[in-house]
N, C-alpha and C positions, 0 to 999 in steps of 0.2 A: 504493500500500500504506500508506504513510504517513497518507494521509487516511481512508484508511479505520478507523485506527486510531484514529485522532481521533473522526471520527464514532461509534466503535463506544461513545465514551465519552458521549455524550448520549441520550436520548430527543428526538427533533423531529417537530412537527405530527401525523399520523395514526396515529404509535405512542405518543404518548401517553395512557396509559390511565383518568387518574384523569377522577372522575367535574366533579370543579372543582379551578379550579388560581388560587394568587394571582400575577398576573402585574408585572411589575416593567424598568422598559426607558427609554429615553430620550425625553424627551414624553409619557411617560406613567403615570397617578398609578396607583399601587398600590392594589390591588385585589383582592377573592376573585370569582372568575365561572365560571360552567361553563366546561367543556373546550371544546363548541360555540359557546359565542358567544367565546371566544376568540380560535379559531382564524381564524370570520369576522373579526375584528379584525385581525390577523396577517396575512389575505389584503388586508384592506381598505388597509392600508398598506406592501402592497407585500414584509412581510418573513415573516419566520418563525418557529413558538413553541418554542422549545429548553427541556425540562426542565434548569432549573441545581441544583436543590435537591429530589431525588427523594422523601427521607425525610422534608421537613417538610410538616409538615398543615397545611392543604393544601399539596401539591407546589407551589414556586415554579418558575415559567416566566419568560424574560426574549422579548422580541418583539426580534427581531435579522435581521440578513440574516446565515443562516449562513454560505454560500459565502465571505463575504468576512473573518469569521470564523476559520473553516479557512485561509485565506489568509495572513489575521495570524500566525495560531499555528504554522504552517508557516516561514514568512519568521522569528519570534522562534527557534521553536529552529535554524533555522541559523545565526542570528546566534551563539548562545550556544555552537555547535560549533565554530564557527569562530572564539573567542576561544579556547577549549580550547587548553591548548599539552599538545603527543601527550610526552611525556616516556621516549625511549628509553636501553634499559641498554646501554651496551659493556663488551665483556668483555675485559679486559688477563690474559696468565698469564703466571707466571715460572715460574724454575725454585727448588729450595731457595738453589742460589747462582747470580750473576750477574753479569757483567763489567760495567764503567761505562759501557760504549757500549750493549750493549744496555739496561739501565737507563734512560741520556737519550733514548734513542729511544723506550721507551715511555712515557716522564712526559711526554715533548713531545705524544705522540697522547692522552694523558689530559687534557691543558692545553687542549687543541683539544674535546674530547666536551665537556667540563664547560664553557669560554665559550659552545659550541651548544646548552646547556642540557640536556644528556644525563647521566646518574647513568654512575659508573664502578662495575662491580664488578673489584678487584681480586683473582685469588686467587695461592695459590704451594701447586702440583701435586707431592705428593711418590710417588716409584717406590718400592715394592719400601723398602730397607733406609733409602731417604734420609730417612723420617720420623723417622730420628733427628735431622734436622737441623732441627726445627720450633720449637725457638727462634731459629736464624737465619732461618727463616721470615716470622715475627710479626718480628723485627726490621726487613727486609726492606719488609714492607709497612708497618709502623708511620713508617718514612723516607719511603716511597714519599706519604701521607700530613702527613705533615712540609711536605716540598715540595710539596704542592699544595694547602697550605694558603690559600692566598690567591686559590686557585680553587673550592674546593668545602668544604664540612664532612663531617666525618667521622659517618655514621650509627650503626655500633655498631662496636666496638673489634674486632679478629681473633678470628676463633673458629674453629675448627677441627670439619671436617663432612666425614667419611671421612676420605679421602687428600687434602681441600683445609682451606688455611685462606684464609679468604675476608674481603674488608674490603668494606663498599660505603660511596662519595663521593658527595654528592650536588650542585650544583651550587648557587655563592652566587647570592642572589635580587637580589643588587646586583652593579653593575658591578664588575672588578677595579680595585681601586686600588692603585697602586704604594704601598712600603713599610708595609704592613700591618705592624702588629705584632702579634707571636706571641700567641695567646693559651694555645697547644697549649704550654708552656713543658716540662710534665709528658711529654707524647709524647717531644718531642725529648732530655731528657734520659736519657729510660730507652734508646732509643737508642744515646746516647755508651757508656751505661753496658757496654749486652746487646753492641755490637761488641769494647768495649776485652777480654771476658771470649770471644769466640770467638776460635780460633785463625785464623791466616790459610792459606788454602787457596788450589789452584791454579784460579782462574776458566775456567769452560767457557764455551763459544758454542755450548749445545744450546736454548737455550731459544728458544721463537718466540711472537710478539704473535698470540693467539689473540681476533681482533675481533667480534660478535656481526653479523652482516649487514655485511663490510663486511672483505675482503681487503687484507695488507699486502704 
């Protein structure tokens, strides 16, 4: 199927229609010639006349061995697929609030996505009345971000879309190095700031790490 897609992109040998064509190839001097003595040419040594240039006048032709061709051009874009790195999202969720072990459990699988070069989207899932609680929210993930900083950059800040507000991380394009410094100075202080001004509440254990292809 492949090659046939390829093929479908050239005109060669007896569908080409023009009445002369400038032919152009290796060993051989450019030239304007009928389509017929051409293609004798083309037979003569062995190869084949490919339309490369349909639209100029005369149609340029290059004398090639297609087959081998198609080959190349086959073998390059595997090559180029397979330098492709496949870039998958995992999905981390909280709750509006969250105890410190669930927490380190999910920062630890978000450490893990983002070294395997995987983007995090983080969100924090609000029920029913708990969307009052969507400044502890954005606080929540703006920490959650904080801490993994030195594994990923932050794409766009929390924003809030329904009942989620959502962060996504994307993964550094350099190895981690220990003791990074901060550069997020601003994230982390509104932080300090947005916990010192929430009341302290009694931590549940309702929330569960919701992973995109991939059970905890």
């Amino acid at each position: 199927m492949k090659n046939d897609k390829l093929k479908a992109q050239h005109r060669i040998n007896s569908q080409i229609r023009a009445r002369e064509v400038r032919i152009v190839g290796d060993d051989v001097e450019s030239t304007v010639m009928a389509t017929r003595d051409a293609l004798k040419l083309a037979e003569q040594k062995g190869l084949d006349l490919v339309e490369i240039s349909p639209n100029a006048e005369p149609p340029v032709c290059r004398l090639i061995d297609y087959s081998k061709f198609l080959y190349q051009q086959k073998k390059k874009q595997k090559e180029l697929k397979a330098k492709q790195v496949k870039v998958e999202i995992k999905e981390i969720r909280f709750g509006p609030q969250t105890d410190e072990h669930d927490y380190n459990f999910k920062l630890k699988h978000a450490k893990e996505f983002l070294l395997e070069g995987d983007k995090v989207k983080a969100h924090v899932f609000f029920r029913g009345r708990s969307i009052l609680f969507k400044e502890q929210g954005e606080v929540l993930l703006l920490r959650f971000a904080n801490d993994l900083e030195e594994y990923g950059k932050v794409e766009s800040m929390p924003k809030l879309e329904g009942k989620r507000m959502i962060i996504y991380i994307a993964p550094k394009a350099k190895k981690v190095v220990k003791n990074v410094e901060h550069d997020d100075a601003d994230v982390e202080e509104l932080v300090q700031k947005q916990e010192k001004k929430q009341p302290q509440q009694k931590a549940k254990k309702e929330f569960t790490l919701s992973v995109e292809g991939e059970d905890f």
